[in-house]
PQR file with spaces between the fields and no chain letter, atoms N, CA, C, O and H, PARSE charges and radii, in Angstrom:
ATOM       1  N    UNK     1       0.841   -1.175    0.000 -0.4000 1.5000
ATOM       2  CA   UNK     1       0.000    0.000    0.000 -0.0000 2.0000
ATOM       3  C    UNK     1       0.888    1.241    0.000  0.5500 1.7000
ATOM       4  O    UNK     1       2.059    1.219    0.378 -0.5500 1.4000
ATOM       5  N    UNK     2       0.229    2.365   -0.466 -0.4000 1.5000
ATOM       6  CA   UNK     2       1.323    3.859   -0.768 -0.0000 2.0000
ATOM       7  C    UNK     2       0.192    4.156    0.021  0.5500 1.7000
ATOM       8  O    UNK     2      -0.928    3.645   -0.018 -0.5500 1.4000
ATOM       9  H    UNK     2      -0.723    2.383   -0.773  0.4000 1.0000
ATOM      10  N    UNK     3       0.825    5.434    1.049 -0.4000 1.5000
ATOM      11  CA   UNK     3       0.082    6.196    1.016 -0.0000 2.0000
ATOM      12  C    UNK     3       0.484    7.701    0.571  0.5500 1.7000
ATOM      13  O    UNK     3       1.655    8.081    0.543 -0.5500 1.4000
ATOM      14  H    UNK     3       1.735    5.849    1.080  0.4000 1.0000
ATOM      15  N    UNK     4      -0.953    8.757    0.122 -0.4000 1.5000
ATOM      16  CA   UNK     4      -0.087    9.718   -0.526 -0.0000 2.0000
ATOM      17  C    UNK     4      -0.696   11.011   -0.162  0.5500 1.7000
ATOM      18  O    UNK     4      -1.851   10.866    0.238 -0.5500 1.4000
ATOM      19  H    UNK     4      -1.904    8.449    0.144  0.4000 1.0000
ATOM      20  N    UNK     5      -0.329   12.080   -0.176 -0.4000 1.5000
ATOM      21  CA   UNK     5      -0.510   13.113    0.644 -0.0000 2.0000
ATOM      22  C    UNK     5      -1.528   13.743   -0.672  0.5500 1.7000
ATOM      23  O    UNK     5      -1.029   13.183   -1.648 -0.5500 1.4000
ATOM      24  H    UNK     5       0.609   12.197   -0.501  0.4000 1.0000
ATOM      25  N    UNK     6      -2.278   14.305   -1.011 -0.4000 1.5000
ATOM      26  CA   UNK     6      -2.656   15.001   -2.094 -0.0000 2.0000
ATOM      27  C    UNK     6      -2.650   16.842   -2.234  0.5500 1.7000
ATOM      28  O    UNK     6      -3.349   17.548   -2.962 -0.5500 1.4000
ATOM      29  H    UNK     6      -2.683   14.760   -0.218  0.4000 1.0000
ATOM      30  N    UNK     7      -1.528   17.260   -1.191 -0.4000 1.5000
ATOM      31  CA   UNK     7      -1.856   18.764   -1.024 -0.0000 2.0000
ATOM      32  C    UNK     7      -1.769   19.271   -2.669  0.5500 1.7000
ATOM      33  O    UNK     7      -2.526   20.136   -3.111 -0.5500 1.4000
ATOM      34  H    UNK     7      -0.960   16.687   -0.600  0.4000 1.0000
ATOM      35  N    UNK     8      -0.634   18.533   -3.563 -0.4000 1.5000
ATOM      36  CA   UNK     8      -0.353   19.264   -4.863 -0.0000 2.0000
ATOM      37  C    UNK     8      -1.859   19.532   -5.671  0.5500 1.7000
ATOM      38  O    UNK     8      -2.324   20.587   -6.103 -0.5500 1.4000
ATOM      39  H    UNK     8      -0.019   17.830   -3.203  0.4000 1.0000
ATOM      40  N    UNK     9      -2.406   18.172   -5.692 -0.4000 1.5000
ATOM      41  CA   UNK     9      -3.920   18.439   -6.073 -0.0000 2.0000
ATOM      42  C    UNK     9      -4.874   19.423   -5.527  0.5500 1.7000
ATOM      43  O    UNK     9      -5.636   20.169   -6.141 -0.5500 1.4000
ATOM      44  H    UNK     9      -2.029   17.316   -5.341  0.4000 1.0000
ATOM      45  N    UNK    10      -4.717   19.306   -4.442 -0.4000 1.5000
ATOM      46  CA   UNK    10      -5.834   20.266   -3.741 -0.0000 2.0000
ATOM      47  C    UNK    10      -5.734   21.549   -4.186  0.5500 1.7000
ATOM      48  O    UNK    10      -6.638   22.239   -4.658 -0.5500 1.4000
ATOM      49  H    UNK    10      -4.098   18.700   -3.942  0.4000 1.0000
ATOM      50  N    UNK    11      -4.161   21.944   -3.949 -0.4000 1.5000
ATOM      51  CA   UNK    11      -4.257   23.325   -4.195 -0.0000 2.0000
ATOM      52  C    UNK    11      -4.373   23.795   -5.481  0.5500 1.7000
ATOM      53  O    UNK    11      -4.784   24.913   -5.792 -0.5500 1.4000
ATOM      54  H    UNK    11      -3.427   21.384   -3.566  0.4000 1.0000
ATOM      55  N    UNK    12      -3.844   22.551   -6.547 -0.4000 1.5000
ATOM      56  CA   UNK    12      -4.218   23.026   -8.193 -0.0000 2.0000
ATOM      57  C    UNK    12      -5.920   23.330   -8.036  0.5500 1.7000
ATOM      58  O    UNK    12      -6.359   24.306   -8.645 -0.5500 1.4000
ATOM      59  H    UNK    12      -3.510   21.643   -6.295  0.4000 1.0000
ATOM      60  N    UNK    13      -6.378   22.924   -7.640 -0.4000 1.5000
ATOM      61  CA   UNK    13      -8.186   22.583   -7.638 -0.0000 2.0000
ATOM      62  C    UNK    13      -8.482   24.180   -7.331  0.5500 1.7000
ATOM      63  O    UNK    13      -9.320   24.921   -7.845 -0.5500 1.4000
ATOM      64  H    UNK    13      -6.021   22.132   -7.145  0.4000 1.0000
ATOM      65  N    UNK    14      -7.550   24.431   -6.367 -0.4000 1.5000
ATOM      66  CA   UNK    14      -8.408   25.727   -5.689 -0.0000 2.0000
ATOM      67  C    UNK    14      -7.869   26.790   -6.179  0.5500 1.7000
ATOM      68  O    UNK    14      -8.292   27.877   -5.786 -0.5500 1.4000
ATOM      69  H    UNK    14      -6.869   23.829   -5.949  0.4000 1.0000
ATOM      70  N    UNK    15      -6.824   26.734   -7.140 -0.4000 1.5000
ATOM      71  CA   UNK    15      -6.149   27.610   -7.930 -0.0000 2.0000
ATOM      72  C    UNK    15      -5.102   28.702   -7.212  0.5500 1.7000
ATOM      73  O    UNK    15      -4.857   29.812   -7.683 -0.5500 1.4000
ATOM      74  H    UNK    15      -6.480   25.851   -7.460  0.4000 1.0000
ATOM      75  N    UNK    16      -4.279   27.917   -5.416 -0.4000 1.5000
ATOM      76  CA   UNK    16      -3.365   28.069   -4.989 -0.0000 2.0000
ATOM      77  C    UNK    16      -2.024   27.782   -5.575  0.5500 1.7000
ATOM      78  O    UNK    16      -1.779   26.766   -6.226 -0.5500 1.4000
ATOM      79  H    UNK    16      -4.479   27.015   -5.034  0.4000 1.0000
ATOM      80  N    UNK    17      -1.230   28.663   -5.331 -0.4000 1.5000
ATOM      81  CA   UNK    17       0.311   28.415   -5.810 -0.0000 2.0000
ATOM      82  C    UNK    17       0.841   27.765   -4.479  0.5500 1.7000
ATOM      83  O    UNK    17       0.306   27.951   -3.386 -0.5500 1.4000
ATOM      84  H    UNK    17      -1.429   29.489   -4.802  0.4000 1.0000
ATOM      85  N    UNK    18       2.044   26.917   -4.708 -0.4000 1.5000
ATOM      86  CA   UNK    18       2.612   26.642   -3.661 -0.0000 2.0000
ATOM      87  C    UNK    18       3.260   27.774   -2.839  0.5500 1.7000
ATOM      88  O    UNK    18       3.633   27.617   -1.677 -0.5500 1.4000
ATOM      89  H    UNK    18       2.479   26.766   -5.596  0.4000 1.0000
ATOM      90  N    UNK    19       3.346   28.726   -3.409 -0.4000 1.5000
ATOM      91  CA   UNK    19       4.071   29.511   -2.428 -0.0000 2.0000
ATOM      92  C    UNK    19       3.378   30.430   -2.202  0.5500 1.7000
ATOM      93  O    UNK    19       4.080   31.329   -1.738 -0.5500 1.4000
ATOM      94  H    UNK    19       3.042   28.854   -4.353  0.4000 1.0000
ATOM      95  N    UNK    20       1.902   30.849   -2.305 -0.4000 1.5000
ATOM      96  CA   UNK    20       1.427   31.417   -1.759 -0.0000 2.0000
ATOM      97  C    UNK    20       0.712   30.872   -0.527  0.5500 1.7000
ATOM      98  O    UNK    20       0.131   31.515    0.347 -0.5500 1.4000
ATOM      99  H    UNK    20       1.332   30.119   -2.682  0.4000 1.0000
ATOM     100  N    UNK    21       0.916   29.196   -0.667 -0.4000 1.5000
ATOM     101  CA   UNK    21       0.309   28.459    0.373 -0.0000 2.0000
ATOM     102  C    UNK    21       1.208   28.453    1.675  0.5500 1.7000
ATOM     103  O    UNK    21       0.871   28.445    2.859 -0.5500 1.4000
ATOM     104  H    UNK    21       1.388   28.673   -1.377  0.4000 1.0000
ATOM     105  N    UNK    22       2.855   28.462    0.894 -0.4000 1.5000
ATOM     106  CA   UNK    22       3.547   28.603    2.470 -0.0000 2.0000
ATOM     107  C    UNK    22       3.302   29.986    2.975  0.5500 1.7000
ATOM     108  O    UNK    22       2.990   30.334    4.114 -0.5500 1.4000
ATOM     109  H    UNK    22       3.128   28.468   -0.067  0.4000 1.0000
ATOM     110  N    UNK    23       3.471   30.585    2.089 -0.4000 1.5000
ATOM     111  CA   UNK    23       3.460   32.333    2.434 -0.0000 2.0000
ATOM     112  C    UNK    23       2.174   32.800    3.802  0.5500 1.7000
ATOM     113  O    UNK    23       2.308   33.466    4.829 -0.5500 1.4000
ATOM     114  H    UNK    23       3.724   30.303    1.164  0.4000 1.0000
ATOM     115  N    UNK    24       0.798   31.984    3.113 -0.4000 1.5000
ATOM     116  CA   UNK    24      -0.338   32.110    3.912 -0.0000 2.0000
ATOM     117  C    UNK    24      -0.111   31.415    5.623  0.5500 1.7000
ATOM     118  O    UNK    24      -0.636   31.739    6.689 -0.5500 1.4000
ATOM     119  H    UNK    24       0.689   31.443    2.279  0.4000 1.0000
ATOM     120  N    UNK    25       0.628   30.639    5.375 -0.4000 1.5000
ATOM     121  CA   UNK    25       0.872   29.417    6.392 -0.0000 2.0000
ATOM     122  C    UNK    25       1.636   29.705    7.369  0.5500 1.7000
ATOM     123  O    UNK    25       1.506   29.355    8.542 -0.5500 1.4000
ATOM     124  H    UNK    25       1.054   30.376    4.509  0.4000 1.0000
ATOM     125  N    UNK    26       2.890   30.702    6.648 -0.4000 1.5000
ATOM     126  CA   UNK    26       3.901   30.987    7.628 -0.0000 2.0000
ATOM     127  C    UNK    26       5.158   29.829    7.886  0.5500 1.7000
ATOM     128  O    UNK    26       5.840   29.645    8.895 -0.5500 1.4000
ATOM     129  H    UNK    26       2.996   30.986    5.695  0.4000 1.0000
ATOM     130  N    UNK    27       5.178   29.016    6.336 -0.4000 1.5000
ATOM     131  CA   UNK    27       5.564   27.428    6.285 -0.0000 2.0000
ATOM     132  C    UNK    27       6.882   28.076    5.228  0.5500 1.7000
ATOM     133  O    UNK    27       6.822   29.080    4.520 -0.5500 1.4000
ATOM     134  H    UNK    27       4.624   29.166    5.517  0.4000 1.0000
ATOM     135  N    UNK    28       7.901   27.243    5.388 -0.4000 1.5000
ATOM     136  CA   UNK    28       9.227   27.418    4.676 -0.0000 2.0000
ATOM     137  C    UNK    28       7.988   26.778    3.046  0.5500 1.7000
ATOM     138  O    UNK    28       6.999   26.053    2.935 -0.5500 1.4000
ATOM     139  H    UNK    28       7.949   26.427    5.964  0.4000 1.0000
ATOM     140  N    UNK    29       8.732   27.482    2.251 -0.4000 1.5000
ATOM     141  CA   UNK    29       8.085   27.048    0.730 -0.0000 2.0000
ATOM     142  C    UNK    29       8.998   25.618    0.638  0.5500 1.7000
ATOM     143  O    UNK    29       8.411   24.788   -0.055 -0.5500 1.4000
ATOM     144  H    UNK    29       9.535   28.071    2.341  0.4000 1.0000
ATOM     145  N    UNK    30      10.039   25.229    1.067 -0.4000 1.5000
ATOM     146  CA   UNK    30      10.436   23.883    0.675 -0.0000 2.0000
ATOM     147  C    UNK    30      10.357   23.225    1.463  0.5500 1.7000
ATOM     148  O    UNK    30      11.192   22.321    1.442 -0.5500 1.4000
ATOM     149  H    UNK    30      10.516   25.904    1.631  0.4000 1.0000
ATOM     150  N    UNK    31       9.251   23.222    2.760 -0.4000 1.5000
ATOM     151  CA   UNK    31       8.557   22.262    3.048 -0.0000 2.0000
ATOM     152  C    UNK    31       7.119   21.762    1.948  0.5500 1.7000
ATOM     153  O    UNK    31       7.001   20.723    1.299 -0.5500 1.4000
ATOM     154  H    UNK    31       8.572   23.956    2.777  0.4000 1.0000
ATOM     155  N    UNK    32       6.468   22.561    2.024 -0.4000 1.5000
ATOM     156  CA   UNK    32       5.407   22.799    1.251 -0.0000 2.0000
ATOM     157  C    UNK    32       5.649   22.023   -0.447  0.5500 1.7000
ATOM     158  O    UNK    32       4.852   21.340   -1.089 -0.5500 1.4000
ATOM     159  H    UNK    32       6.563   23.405    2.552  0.4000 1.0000
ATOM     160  N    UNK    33       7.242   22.515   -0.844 -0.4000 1.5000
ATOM     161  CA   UNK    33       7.418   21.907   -2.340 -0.0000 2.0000
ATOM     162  C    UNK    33       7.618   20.063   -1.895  0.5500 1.7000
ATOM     163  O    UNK    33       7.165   19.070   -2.464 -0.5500 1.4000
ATOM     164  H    UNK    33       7.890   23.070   -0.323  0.4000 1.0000
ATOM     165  N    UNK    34       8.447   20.185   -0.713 -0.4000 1.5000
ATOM     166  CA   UNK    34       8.712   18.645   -0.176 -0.0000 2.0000
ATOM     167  C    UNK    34       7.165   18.009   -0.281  0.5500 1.7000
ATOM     168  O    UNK    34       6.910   17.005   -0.947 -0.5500 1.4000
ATOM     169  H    UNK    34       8.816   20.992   -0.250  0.4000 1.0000
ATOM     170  N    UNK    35       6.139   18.795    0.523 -0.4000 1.5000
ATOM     171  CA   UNK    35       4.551   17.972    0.801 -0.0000 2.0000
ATOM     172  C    UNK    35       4.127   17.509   -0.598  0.5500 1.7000
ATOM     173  O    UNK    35       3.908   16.323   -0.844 -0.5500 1.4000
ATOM     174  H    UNK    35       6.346   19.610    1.064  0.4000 1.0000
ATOM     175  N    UNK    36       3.998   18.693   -1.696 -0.4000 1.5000
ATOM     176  CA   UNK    36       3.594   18.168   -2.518 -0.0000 2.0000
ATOM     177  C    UNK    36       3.904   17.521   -3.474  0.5500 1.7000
ATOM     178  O    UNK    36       3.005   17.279   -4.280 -0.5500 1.4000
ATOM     179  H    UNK    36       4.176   19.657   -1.497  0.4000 1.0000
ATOM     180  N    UNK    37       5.397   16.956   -3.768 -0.4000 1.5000
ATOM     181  CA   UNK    37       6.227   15.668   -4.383 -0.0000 2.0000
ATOM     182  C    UNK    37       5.893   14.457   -3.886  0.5500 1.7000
ATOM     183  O    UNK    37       5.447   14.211   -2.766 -0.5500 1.4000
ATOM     184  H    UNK    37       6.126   17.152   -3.113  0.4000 1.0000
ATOM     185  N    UNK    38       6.121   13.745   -4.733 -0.4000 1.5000
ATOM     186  CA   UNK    38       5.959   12.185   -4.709 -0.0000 2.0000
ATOM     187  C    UNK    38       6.666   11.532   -3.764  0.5500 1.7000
ATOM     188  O    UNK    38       6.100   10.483   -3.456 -0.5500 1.4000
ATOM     189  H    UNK    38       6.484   13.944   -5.643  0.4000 1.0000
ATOM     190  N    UNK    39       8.084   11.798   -2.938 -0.4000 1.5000
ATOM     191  CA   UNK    39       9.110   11.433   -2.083 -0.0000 2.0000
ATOM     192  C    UNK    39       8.619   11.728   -0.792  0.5500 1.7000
ATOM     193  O    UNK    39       9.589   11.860   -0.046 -0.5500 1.4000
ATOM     194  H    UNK    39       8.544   12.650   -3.188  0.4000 1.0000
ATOM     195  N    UNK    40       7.571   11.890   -0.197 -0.4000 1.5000
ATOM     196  CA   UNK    40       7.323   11.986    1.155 -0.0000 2.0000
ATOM     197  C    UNK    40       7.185   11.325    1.418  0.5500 1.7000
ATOM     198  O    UNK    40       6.410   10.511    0.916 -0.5500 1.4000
ATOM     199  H    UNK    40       6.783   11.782   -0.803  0.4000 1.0000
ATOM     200  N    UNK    41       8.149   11.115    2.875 -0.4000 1.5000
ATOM     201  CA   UNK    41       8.597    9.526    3.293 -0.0000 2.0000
ATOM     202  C    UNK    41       8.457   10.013    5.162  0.5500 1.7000
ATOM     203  O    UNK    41       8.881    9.179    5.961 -0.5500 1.4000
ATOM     204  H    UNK    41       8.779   11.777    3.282  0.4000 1.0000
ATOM     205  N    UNK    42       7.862   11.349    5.725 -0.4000 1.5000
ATOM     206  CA   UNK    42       7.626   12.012    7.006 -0.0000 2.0000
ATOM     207  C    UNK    42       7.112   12.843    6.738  0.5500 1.7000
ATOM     208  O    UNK    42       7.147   13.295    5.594 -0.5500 1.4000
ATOM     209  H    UNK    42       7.518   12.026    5.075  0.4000 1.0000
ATOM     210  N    UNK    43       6.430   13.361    7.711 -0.4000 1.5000
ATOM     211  CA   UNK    43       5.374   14.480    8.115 -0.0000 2.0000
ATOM     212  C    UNK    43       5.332   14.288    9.683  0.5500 1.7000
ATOM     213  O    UNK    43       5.238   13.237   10.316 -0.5500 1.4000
ATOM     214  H    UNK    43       6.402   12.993    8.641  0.4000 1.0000
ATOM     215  N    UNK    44       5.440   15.761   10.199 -0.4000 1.5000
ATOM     216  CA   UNK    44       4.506   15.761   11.426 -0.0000 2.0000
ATOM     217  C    UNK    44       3.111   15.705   11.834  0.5500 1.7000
ATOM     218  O    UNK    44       2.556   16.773   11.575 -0.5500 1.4000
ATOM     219  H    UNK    44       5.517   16.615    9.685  0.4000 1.0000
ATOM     220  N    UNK    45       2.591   15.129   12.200 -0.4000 1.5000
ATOM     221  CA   UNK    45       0.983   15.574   12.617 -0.0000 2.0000
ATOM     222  C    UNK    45       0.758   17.042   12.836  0.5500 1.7000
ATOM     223  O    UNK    45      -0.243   17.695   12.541 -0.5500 1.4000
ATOM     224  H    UNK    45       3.042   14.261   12.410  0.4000 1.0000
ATOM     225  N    UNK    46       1.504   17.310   13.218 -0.4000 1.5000
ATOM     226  CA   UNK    46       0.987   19.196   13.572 -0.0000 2.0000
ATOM     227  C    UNK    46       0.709   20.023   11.980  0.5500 1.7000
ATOM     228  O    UNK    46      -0.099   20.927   11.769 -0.5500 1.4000
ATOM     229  H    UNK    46       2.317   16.779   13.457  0.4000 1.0000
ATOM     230  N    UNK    47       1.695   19.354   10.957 -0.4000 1.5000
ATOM     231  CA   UNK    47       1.392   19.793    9.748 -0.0000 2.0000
ATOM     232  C    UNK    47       0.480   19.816    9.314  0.5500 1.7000
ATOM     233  O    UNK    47      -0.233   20.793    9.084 -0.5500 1.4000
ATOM     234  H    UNK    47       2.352   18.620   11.129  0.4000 1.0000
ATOM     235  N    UNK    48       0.184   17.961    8.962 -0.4000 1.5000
ATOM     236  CA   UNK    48      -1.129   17.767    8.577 -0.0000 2.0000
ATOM     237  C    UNK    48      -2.346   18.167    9.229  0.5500 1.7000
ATOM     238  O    UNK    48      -3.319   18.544    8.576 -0.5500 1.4000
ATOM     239  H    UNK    48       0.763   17.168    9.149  0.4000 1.0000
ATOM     240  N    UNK    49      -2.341   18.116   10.228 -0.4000 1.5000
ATOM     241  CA   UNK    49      -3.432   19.059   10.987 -0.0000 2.0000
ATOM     242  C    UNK    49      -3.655   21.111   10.655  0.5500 1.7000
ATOM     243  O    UNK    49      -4.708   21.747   10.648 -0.5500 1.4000
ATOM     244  H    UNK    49      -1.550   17.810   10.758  0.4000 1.0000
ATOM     245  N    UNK    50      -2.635   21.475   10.492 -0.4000 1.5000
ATOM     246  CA   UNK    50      -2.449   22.845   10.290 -0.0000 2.0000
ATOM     247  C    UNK    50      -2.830   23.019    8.843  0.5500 1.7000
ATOM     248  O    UNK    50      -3.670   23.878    8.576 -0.5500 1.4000
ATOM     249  H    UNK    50      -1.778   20.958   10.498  0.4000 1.0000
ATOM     250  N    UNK    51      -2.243   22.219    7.785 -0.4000 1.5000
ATOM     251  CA   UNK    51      -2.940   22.126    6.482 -0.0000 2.0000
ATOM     252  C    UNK    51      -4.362   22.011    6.136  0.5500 1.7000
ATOM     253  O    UNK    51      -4.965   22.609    5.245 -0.5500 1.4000
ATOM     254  H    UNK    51      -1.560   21.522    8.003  0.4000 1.0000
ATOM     255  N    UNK    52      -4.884   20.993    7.131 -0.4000 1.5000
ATOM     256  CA   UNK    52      -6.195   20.170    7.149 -0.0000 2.0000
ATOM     257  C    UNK    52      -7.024   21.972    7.717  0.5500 1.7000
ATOM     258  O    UNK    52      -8.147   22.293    7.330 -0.5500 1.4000
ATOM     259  H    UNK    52      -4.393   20.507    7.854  0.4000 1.0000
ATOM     260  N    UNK    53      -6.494   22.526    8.284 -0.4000 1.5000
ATOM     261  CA   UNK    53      -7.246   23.523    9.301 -0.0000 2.0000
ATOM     262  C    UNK    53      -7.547   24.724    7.840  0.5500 1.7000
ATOM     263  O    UNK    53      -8.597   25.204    7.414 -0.5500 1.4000
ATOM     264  H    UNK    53      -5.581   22.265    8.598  0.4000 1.0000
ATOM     265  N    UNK    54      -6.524   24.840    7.519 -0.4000 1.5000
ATOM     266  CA   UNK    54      -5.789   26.078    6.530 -0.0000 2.0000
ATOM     267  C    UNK    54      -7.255   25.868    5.594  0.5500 1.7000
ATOM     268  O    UNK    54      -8.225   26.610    5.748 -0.5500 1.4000
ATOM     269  H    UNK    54      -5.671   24.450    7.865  0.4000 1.0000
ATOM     270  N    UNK    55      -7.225   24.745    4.624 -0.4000 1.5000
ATOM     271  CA   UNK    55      -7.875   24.175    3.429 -0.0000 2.0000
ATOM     272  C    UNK    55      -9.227   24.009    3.883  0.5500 1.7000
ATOM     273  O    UNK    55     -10.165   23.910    3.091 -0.5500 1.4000
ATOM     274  H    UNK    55      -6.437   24.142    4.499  0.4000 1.0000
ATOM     275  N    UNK    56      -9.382   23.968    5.336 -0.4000 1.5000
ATOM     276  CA   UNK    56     -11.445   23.730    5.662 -0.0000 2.0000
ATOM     277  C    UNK    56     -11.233   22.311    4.962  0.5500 1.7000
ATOM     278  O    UNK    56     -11.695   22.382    3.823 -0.5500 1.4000
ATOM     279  H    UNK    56      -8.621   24.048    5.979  0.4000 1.0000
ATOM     280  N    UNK    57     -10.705   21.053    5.226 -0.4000 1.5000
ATOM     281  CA   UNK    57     -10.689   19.946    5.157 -0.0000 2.0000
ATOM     282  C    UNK    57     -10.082   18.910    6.095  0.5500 1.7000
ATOM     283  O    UNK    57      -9.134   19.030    6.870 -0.5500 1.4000
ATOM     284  H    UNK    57     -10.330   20.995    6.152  0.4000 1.0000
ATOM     285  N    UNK    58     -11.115   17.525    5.750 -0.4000 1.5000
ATOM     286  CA   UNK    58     -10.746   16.445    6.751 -0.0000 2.0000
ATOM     287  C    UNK    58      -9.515   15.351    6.723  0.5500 1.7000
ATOM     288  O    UNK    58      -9.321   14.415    5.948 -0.5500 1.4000
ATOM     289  H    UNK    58     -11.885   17.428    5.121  0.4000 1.0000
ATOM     290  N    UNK    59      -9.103   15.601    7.335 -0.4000 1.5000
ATOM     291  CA   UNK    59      -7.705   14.437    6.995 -0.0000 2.0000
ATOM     292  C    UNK    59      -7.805   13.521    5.605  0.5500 1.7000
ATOM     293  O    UNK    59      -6.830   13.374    4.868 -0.5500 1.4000
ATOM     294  H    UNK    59      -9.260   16.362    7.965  0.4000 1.0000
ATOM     295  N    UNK    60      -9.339   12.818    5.295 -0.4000 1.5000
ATOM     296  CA   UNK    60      -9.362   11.975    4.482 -0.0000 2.0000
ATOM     297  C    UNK    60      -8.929   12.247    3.015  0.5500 1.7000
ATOM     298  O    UNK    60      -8.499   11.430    2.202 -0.5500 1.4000
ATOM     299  H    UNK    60     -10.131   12.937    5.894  0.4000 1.0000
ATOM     300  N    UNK    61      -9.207   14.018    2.810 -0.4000 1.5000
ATOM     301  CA   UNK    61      -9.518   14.110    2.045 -0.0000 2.0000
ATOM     302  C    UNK    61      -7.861   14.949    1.559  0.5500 1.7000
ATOM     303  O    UNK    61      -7.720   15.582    0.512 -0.5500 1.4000
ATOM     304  H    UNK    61      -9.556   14.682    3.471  0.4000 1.0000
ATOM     305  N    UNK    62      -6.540   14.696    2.821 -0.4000 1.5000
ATOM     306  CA   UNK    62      -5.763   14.918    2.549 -0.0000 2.0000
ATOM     307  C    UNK    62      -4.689   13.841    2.361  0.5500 1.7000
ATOM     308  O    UNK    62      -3.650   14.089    1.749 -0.5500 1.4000
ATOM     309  H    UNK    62      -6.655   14.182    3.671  0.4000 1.0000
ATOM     310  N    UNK    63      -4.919   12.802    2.822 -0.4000 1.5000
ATOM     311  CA   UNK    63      -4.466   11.812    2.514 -0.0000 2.0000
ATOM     312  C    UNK    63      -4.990   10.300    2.153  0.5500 1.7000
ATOM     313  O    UNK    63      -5.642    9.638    2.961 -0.5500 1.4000
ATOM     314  H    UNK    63      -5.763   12.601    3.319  0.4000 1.0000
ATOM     315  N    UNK    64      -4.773   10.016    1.366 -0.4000 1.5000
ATOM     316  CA   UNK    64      -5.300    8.363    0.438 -0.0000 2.0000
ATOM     317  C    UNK    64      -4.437    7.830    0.522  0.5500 1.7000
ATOM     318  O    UNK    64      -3.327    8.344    0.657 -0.5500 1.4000
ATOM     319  H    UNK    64      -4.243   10.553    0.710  0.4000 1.0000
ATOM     320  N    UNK    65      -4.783    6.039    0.443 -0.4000 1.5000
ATOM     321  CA   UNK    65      -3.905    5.104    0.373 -0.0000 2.0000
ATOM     322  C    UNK    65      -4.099    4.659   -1.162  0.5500 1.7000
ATOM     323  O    UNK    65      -5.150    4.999   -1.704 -0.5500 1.4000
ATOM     324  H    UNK    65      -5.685    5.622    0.333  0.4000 1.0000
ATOM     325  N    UNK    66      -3.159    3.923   -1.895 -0.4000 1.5000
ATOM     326  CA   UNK    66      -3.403    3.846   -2.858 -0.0000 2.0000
ATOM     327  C    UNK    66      -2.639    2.263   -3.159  0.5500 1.7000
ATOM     328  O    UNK    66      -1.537    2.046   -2.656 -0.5500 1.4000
ATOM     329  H    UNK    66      -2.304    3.647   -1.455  0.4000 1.0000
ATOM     330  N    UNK    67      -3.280    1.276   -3.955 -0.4000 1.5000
ATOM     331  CA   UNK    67      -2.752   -0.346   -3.874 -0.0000 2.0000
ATOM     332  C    UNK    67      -1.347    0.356   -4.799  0.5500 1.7000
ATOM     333  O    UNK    67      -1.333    1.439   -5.385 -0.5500 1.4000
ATOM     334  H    UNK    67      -4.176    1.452   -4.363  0.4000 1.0000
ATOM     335  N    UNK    68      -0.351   -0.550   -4.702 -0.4000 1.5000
ATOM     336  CA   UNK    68       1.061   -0.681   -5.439 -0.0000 2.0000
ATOM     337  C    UNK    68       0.619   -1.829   -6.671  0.5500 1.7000
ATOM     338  O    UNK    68       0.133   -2.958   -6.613 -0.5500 1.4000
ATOM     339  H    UNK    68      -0.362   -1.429   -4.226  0.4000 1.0000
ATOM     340  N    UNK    69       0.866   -1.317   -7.322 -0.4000 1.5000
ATOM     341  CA   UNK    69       1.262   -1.892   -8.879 -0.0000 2.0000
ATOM     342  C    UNK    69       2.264   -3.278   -8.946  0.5500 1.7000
ATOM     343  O    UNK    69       2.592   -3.751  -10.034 -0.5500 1.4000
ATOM     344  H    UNK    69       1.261   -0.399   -7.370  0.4000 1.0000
């Protein structure tokens, strides 16, 4: 199983830039470029929670598991 963070999607959807998302956040932009790449291999909970808060969304809908190929 993968699991995968979807902030890159979200924020294309809502027509956020990444760096206006750290900017809003108060978040280094290369955390934020780290979240939304394919190589996330850690996260804090305080993130995902602070993201989840930021976006008016539920954890689920920030992270999916997805079967491996």
């Amino acid at each position: 199983m993968i699991i995968k963070i979807r902030l890159r999607e979200i924020l294309a959807e809502r027509g956020i830039s990444q760096r206006q998302f750290a900017l809003s956040m108060n978040m280094r932009l290369a955390t934020v470029n780290h979240l939304c790449s394919d190589n996330v291999d850690r996260v804090y909970i305080r993130t995902l929670e602070q993201i989840c808060e930021a976006l008016q969304i539920d954890i689920s809908e920030l992270i999916v598991s997805q079967q491996e190929n």
